[in-house]
C-alpha positions as CSV (number, residue, x, y, z in Angstrom):
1,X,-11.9,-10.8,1.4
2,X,-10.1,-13.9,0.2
3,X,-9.2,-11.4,-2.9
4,X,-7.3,-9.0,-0.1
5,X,-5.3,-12.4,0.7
6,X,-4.7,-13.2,-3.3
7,X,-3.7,-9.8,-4.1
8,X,-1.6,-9.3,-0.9
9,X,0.1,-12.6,-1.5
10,X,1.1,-11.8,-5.1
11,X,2.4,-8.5,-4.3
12,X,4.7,-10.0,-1.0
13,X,6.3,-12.4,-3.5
14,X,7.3,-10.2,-5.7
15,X,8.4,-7.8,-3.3
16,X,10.6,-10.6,-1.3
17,X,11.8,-11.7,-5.4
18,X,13.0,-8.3,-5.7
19,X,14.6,-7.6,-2.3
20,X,18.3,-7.2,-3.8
21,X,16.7,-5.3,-7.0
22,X,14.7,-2.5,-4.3
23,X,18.0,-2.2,-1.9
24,X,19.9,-1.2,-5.3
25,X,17.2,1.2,-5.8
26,X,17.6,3.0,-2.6
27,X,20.1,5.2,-3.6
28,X,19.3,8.0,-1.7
29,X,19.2,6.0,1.8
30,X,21.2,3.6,2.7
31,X,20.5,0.6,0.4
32,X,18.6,-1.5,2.9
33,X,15.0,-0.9,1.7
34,X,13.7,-4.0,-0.2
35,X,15.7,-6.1,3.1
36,X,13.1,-4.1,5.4
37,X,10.5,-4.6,3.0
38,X,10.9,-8.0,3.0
39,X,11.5,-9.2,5.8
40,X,7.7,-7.0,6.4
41,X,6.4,-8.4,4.2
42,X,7.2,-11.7,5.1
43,X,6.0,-11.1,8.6
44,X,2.8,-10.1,7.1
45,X,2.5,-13.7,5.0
46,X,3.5,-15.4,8.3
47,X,0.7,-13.3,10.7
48,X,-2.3,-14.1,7.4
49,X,-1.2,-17.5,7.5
50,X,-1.8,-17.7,11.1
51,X,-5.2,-16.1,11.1
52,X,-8.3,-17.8,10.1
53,X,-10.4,-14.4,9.7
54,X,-11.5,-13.0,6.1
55,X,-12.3,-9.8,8.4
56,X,-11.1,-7.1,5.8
57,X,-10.7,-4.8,9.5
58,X,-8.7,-7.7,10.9
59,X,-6.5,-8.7,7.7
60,X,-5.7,-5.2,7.4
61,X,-4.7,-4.7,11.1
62,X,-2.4,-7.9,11.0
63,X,-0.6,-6.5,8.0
64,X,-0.6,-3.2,9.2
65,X,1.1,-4.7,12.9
66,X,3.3,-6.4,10.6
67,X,4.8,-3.8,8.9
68,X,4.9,-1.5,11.9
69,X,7.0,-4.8,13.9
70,X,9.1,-5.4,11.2
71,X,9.7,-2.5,8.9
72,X,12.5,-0.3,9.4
73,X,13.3,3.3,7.9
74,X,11.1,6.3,7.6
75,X,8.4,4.0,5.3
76,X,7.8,1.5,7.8
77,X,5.7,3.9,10.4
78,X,4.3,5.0,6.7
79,X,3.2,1.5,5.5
80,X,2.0,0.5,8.6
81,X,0.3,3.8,9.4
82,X,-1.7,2.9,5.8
83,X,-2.2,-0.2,6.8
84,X,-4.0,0.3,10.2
85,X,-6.1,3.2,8.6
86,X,-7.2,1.2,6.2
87,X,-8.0,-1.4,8.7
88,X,-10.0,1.3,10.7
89,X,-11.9,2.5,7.4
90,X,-13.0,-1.1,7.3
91,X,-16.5,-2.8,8.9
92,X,-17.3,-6.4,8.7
93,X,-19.0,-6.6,5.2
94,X,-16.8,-4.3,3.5
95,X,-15.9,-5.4,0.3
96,X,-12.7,-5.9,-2.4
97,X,-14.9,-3.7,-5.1
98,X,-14.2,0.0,-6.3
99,X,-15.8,1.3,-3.8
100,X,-14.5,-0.5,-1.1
101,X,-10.9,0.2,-2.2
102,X,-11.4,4.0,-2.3
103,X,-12.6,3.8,0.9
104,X,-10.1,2.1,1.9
105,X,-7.6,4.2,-0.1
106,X,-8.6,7.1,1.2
107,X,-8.2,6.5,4.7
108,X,-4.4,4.8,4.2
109,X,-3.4,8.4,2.0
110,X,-4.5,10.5,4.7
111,X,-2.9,8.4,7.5
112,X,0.7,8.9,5.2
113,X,-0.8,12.3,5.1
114,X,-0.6,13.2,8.8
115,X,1.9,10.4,10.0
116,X,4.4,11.7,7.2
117,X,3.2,15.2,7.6
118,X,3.9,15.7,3.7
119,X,1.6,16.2,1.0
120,X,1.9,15.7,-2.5
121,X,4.6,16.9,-4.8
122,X,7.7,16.3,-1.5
123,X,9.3,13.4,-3.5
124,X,7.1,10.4,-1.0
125,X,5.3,7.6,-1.4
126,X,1.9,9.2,-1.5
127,X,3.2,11.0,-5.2
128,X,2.8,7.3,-6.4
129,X,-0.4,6.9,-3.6
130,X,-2.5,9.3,-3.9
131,X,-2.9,9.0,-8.4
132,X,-4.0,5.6,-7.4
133,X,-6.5,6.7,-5.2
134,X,-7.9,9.0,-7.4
135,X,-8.4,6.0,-9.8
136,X,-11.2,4.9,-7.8
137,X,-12.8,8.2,-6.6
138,X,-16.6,8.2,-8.4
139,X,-15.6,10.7,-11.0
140,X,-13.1,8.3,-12.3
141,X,-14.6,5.1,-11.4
142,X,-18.4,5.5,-12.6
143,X,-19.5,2.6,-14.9
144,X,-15.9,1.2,-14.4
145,X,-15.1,-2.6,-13.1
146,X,-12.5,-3.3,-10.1
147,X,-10.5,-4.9,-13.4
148,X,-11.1,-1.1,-14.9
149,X,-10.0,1.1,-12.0
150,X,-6.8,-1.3,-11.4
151,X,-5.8,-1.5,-14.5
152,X,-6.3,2.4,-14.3
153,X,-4.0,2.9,-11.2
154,X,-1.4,0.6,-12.5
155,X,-0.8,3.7,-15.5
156,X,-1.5,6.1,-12.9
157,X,1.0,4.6,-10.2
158,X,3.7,4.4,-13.0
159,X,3.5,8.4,-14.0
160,X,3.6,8.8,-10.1
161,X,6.6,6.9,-10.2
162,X,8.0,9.3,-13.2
163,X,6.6,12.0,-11.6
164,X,9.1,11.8,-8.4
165,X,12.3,11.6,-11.2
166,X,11.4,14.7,-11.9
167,X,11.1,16.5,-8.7
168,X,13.9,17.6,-6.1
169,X,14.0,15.4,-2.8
């Protein structure tokens, strides 16, 4: 699972880069959103750091914890609510492959799913979510590398994105 920490590590740093450019975003709330998902995110950094497991179940719980501790706003119960799914989707040899991320997926959009009580096409998080997921499902994914299906749900989370513009709140 050392991917899980690359990949987790990567996405923190940009997130905590971009703190001021996310609280301008959050124009319809009150323009503290990339501060809380920082300073998450930076709890989750600081609890991997701390932990010597590559336990996918356990990474994902710690991050999950994390962002449930440190995460305020309506997303935070959201993030960490995918987190900790995820984490319980998980068993000890479960993998960073297509496979094991729609697995994983899966179990993260429908804990946003009930947590949120929403479903797609209500302006959330799981409009952007749930197209990624759908990268990895087998009828998408079949012959495809991880590389394939991520590159896929990097298109897919963008029209998401575009998607919400679109839509009333």
């Amino acid at each position: 699972m050392t991917r899980f920490r690359e990949a987790f590590s990567y996405i923190a740093t940009e997130i905590i880069k971009n703190r001021d450019f996310l609280n301008q975003l959050d124009v319809i709330g009150d323009g503290d959103h990339g501060t809380n998902m920082s300073r998450g995110f930076k709890a989750a950094l600081e609890a991997l750091d701390e932990s010597e497991s590559e336990n996918p179940q356990e990474l994902l719980h710690l991050v999950g914890v994390a962002f449930a501790e440190n995460i305020g706003g309506a997303s935070g119960p959201l993030y960490a609510t995918a987190f900790l799914r995820a984490s319980s989707a998980c068993t000890e040899d479960t993998k960073f492959n297509v496979s094991g991320v729609e697995r994983l997926l899966q179990a993260a959009v429908h804990g946003i799913e009930k947590r949120g009580r929403v479903q797609c096409g209500a302006k959330t998080m799981l409009d952007v979510i749930y197209p990624v997921y759908q990268c990895f499902l087998p009828e998408q994914s079949a012959d495809k590398t991880l590389y394939q299906c991520l590159q896929m749900a990097v298109k897919a989370a963008k029209e998401g994105v575009d998607y919400t513009a679109t839509i009333p709140a």
